[in-house]
N, C-alpha and C positions, 0 to 999 in steps of 0.2 A: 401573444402567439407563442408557442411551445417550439423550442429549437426539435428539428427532427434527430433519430439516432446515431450518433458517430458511428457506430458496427452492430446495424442489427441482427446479422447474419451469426454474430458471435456471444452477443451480449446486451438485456435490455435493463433499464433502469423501473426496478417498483416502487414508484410512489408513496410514502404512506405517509400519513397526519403526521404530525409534530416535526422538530425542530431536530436535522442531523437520522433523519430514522429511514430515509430513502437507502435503497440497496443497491448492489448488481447482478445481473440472474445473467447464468452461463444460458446461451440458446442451443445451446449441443454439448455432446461430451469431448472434452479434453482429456488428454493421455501426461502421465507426470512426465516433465518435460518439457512438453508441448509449449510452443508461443502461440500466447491468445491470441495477442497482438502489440502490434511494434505502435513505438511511442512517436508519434511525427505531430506535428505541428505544434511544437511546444514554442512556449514564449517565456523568456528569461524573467525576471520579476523578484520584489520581495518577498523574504520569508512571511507566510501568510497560512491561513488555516485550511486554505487551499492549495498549498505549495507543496511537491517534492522538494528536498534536496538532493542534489545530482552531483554537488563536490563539497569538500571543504568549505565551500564559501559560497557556490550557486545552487539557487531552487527557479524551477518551471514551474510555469502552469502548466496543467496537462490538456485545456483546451479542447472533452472530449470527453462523453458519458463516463470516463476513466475518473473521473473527481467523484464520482459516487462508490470507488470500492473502500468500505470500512475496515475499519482497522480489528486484526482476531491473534488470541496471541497462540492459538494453531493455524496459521493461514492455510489458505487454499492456494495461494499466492505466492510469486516473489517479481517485484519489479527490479529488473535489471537496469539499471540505469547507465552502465558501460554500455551493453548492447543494446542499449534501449528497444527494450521489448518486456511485456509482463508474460511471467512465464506459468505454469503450471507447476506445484510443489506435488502435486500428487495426482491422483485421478480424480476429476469433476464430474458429476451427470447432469447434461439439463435438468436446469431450474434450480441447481444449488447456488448457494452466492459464494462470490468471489470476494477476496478479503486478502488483505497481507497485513505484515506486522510493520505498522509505521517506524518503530525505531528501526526499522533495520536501513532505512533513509535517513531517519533524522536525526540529528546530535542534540538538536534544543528546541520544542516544539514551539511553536506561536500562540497554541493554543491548548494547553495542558487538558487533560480530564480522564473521569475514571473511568477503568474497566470495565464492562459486564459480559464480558464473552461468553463466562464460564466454563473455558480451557484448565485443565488440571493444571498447565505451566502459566498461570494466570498472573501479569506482573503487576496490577492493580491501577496503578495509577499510569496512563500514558502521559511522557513529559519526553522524551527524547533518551536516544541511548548514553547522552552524557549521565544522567541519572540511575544507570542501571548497574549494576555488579555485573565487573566478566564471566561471571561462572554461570550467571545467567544470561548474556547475550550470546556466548558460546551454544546454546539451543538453538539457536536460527541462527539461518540466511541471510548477512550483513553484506551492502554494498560494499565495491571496496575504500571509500572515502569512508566511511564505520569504521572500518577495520582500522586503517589507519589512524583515525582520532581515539581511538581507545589502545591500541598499541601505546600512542604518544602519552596520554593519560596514565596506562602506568609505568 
């Protein structure tokens, strides 16, 4: 039996064959800015390839059609994790997918793997922001527990 949707009103989940290839599709348009939606019912847990990280040292599950947004290294995106809420980076129109840049949560992913966004600022391999040069994570949108571990880093 198919769980039903966390927010259909805002956001549906598209299906598609293979392995990691499901989306998130905006059901309306968002304004940059805008909150999709706030992040609630999270459950604390190990780092996992379903996991945020939310601090230096804690990752949620996000418990909520919100595990299907992909990771783009132009997001559409940005999860706030201080306010817990994912926000709009720009303007959306229904039916585009929603997407953020995973390093901008993660210091060290659980689950490495390459790129294919096809973003001009394409960083190739996703592994977490420990692995990335400042000059390049200065392009985005970093939680502030990022900020802090790469401040410390150099």
């Amino acid at each position: 039996m198919e769980t039903p949707p966390s927010h259909p009103e805002l956001f549906k989940v598209l299906r598609q064959p293979g392995s990691f290839s499901s989306k998130l599709i905006a059901q309306r348009d968002f304004n940059e800015g805008d909150t999709i939606a706030d992040l609630t019912g999270l459950t604390l847990g190990p780092k996992r390839y379903s996991s945020v990280q939310v601090s230096q040292h804690d990752h949620v599950e996000l418990n909520s059609d919100l595990l299907y947004l992909n990771h783009h290294c132009d997001p559409t995106t940005y999860l706030d994790v201080t306010k817990k809420a994912l926000v709009a980076l720009k303007p959306i129109k229904k039916g585009e997918e929603l997407n953020f840049f995973y390093p901008s949560t993660e210091w060290d992913m659980a689950q490495p793997f390459d790129c294919w966004c096809g973003a001009s600022k394409c960083i190739g391999k996703v592994d977490g922001a420990k692995n990335i040069p400042t000059p390049v994570l200065e392009q985005f949108c970093l939680s502030e527990h990022i900020k802090q571990l790469v401040q410390e880093r150099n």
